[in-house]
C-alpha positions as CSV (number, residue, x, y, z in Angstrom):
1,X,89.9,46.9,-200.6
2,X,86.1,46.9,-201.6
3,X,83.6,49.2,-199.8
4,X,84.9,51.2,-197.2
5,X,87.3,47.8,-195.8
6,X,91.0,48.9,-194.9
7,X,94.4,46.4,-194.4
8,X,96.6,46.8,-191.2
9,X,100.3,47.7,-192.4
10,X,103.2,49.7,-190.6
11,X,104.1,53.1,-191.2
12,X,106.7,55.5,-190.0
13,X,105.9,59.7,-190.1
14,X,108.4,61.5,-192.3
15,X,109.5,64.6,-189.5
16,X,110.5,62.1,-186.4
17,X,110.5,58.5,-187.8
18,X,108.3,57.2,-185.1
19,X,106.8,53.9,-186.3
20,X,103.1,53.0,-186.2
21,X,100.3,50.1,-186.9
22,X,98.2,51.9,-189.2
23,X,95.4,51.3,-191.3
24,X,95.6,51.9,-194.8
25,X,91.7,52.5,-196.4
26,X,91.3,51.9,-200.0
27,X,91.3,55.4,-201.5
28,X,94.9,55.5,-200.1
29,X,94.1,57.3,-196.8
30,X,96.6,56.5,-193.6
31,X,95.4,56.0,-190.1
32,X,97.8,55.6,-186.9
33,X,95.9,53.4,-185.0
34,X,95.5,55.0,-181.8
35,X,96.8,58.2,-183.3
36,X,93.6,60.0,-184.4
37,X,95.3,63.4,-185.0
38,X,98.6,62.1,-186.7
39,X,102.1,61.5,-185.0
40,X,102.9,62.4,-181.4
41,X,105.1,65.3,-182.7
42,X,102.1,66.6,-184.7
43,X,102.7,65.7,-188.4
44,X,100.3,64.1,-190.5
45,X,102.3,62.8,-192.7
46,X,103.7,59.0,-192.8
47,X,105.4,56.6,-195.4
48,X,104.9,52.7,-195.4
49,X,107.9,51.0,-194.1
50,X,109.4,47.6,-196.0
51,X,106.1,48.3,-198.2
52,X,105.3,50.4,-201.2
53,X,107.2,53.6,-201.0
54,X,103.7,55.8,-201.6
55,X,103.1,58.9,-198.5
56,X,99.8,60.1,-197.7
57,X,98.6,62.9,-195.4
């Protein structure tokens, strides 16, 4: 992912499981779309589901 582009993939965060579209940027960074400030419980953390098994914060 050249220059600042990211792909759409699906992720799910690691405390409650809730699933997201995300956005995954090319330095490895993790976006929920919608979710600006992480998962609805509050965690920041997330792992690709049916996809690389990588986590990012």
């Amino acid at each position: 992912m050249p220059g600042g582009e990211s792909e759409r993939t699906v992720v799910e965060c690691l405390e409650c499981g809730s699933a997201y579209a995300a956005r995954r940027w090319g330095d490895g960074t993790i976006q929920p779309i919608g979710r600006k400030n992480g998962c609805q419980c509050g965690a920041t953390a997330f792992r690709t589901i049916g996809g690389a098994s990588e986590t990012a914060r």
